[in-house]
C-alpha positions as CSV (number, residue, x, y, z in Angstrom):
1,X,173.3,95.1,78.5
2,X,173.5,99.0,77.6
3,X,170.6,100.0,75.6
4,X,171.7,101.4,72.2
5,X,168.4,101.8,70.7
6,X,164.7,103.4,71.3
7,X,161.6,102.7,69.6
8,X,159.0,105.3,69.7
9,X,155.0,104.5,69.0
10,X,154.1,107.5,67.1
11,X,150.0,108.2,67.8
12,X,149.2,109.1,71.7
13,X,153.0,108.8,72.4
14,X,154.5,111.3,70.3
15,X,151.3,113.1,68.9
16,X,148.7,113.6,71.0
17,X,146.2,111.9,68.4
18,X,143.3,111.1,70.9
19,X,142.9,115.1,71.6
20,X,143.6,115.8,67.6
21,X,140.3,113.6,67.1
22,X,138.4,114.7,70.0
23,X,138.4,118.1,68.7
24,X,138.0,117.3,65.0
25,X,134.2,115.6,66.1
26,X,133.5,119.3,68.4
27,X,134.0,121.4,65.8
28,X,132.3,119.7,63.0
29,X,129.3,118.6,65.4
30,X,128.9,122.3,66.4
31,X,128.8,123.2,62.8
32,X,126.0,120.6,62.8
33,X,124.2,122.2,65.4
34,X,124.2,125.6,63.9
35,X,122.2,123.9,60.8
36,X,120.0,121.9,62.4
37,X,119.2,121.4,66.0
38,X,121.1,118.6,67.8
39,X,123.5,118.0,70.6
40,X,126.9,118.6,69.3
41,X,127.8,115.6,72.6
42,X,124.7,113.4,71.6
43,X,126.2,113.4,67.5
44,X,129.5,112.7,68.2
45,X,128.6,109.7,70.3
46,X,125.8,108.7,67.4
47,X,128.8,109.3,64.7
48,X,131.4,107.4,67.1
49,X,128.9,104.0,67.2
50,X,127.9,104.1,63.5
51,X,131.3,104.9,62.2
52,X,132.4,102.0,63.9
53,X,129.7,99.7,63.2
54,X,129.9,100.5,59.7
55,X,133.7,99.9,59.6
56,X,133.5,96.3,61.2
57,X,130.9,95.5,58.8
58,X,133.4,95.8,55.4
59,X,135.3,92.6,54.4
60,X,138.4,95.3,55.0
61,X,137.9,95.2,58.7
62,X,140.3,92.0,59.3
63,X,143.5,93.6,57.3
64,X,142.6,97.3,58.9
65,X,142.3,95.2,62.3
66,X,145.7,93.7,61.8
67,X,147.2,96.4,60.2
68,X,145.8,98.8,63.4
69,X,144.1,101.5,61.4
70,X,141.4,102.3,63.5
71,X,137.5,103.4,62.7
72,X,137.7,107.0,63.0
73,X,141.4,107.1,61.3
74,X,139.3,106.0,58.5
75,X,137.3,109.4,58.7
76,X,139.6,111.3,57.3
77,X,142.3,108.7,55.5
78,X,142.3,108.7,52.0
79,X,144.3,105.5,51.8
80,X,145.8,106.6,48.3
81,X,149.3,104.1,49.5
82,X,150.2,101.0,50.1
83,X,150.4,97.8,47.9
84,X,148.3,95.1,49.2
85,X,144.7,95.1,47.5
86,X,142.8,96.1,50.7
87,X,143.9,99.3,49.9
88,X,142.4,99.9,47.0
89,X,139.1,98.5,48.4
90,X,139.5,101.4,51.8
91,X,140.4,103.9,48.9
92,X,137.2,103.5,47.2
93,X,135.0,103.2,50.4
94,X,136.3,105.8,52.1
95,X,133.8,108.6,50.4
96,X,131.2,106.5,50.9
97,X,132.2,105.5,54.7
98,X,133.1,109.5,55.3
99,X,128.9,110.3,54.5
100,X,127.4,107.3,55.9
101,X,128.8,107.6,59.3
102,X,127.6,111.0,59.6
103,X,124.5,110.7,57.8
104,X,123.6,107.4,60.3
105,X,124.9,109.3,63.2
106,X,122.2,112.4,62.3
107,X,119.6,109.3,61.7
108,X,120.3,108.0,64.8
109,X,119.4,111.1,66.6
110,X,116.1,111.5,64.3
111,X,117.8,113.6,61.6
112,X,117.3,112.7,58.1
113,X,119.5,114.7,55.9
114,X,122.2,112.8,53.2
115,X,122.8,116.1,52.5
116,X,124.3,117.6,55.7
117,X,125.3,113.6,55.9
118,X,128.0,114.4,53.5
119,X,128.8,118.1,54.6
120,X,130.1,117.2,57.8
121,X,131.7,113.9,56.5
122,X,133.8,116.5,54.1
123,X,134.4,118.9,57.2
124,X,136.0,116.3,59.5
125,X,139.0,115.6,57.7
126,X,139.4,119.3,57.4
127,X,139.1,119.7,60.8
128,X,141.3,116.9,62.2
129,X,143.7,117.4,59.5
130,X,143.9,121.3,61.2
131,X,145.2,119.8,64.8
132,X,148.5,118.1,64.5
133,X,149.0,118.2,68.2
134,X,152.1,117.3,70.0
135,X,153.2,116.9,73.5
136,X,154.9,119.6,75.3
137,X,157.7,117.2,76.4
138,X,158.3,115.4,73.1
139,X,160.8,117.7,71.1
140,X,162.5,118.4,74.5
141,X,162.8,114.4,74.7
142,X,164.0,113.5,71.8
143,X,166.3,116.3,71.5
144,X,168.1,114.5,74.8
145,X,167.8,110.9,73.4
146,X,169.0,111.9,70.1
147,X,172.8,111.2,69.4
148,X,173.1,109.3,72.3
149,X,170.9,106.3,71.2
150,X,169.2,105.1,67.8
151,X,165.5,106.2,67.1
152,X,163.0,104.5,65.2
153,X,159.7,105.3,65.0
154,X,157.1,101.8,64.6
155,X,154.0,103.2,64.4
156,X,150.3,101.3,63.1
157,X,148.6,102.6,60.4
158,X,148.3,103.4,56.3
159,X,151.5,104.8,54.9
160,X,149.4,107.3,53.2
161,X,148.2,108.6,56.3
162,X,150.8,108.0,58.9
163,X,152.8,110.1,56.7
164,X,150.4,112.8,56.7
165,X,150.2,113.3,60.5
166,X,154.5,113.3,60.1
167,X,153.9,116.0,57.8
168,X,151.7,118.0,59.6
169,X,154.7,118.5,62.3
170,X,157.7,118.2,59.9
171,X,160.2,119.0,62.7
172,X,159.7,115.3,64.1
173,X,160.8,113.0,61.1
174,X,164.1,114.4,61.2
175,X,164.9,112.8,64.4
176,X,164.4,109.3,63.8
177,X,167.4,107.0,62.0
178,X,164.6,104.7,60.4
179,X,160.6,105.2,60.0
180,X,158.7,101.8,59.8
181,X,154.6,101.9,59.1
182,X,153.3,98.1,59.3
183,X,150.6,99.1,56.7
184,X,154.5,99.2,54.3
185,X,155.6,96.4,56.6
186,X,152.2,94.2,55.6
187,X,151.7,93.2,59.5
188,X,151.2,96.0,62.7
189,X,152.4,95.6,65.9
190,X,152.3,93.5,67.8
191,X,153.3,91.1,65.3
192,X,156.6,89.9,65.8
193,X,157.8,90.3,62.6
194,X,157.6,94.2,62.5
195,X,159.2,94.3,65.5
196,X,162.4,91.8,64.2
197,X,162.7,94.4,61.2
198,X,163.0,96.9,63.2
199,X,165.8,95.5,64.9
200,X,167.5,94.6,61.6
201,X,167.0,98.2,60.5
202,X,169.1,99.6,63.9
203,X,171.1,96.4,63.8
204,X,170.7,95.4,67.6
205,X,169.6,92.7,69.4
206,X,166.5,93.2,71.3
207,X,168.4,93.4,74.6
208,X,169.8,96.3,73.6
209,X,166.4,98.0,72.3
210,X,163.7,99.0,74.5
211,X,160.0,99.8,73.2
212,X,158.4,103.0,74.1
213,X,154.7,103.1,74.0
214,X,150.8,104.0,75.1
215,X,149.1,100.6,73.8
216,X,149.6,97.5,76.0
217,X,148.0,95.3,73.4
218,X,150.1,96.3,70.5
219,X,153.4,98.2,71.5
220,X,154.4,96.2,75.2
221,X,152.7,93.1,74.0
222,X,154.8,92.8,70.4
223,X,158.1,93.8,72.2
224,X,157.2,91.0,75.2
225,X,156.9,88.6,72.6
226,X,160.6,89.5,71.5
227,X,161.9,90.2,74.9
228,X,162.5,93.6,74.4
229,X,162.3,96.0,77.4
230,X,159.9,98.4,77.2
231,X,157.8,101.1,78.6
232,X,154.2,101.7,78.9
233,X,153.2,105.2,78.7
234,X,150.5,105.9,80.8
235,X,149.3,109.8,81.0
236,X,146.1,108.7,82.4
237,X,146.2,106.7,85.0
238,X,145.1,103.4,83.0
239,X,144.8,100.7,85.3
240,X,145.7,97.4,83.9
241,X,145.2,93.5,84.7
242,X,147.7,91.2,84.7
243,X,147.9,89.7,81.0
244,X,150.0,92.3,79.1
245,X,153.0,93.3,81.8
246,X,155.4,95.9,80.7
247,X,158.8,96.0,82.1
248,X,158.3,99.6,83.2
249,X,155.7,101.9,83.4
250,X,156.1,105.8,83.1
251,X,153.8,108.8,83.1
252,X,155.5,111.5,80.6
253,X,158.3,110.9,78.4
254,X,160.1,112.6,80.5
255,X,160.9,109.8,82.5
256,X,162.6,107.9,79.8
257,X,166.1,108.7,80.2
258,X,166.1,107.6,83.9
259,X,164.7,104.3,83.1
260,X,167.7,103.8,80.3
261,X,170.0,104.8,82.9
262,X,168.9,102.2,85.9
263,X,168.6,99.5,82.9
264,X,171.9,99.9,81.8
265,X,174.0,100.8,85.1
């Protein structure tokens, strides 16, 4: 069956989120190091393993685990949307979770200083929030898919701060027909259910839909669970076992369009 709809995973598909974050923890641990002497490499891997060990400790960690809002999202979220109560409970830790991670990670390293705990806590959302970073080939890809297929864009994460990242490239939003966040949806991919509703939005079937995304365990294992096609986009040469099998793997988006056109030939 002729595809007639493509769903796009918005964070290391679209935006180039990894590198966004990557560079958000260099510049802010070299602003460390010019205060107080460190390794901006040995901090980031300090803040990395604190941030995340504080994260899993919060009785929020099971909705931001199903939700797919990951540790060092919460770095620099402010979590101000959304209705269910976890929310609210991220909303008011996320001060608090900003300085501790930092403040641990400089502990960690022998560095006892609350103070410069909470400076660089306050610089990394500055400094992520700076690099909305996008792939070369992704306007040039969607500027060929669009008007010859519908776009959605399913992506993980709090509305709040989802949105944000859209903003910070505000060509992108404009070419999708529907925009669905699971923390709106209440479940993330690869639940079925946000996957269903996104077919309801485009009003296909899931034969004639195919998924396009980095994340085996979220994006090709929610669409296999619907039979959707899909592709796994892997930039880096992943490799992968057996348990989560995409239909079709790719290497830049690039490759999309020639995928739709054997699939539907």
């Amino acid at each position: 069956m002729a595809i007639k709809a493509v769903l796009f995973d918005l964070d290391d598909t679209l935006l180039w989120d990894d590198r966004s974050v990557k560079e958000a923890f260099q510049a802010t641990c070299l602003a460390a190091a010019e205060q107080v002497e460190v390794d901006p490499i040995e901090l980031e891997q300090a803040v990395r393993q604190e941030a995340r060990k504080l994260y899993e400790s919060y009785d929020t960690f099971a909705f931001t685990k199903m939700i797919g809002i990951n540790p060092f999202e919460g770095l620099w979220a402010n979590f101000t949307e959304g209705d269910n109560e976890n929310f609210r409970k991220l909303e008011q830790l996320a001060p608090q979770y900003r300085t501790e991670s930092w403040t641990l990670g400089l502990k960690a390293l022998g560095i006892d200083d609350a103070k410069l705990g909470y400076e660089l806590g306050e610089r990394f959302p500055m400094e992520r929030r700076s690099r909305p970073i996008v792939y070369e080939e992704t306007f040039e890809v969607l500027d060929q898919l669009k008007g010859s297929y519908k776009l959605l864009l399913l992506t993980n994460g709090s509305p709040d701060l989802q949105k944000e990242k859209l903003a910070g490239v505000p060509e992108l939003a404009p070419y999708f027909d529907h925009i669905v966040i699971s923390g709106n949806h209440g479940e993330g991919k690869p639940a079925t259910s946000i996957f269903n509703h996104a077919l309801d939005l485009l009003q296909v079937t899931a034969d004639e839909a195919v998924m396009i995304g980095d994340k085996l365990t979220t994006d090709i294992l929610g669409s296999n669970r619907i039979n959707m096609r899909n592709m796994w986009i892997n930039r880096h040469a992943l490799q992968r076992d057996d348990e989560i099998i995409p239909a079709y793997e790719i290497v830049s988006l690039r490759d999309i369009q020639g995928v739709i056109d054997s699939i539907s030939s």
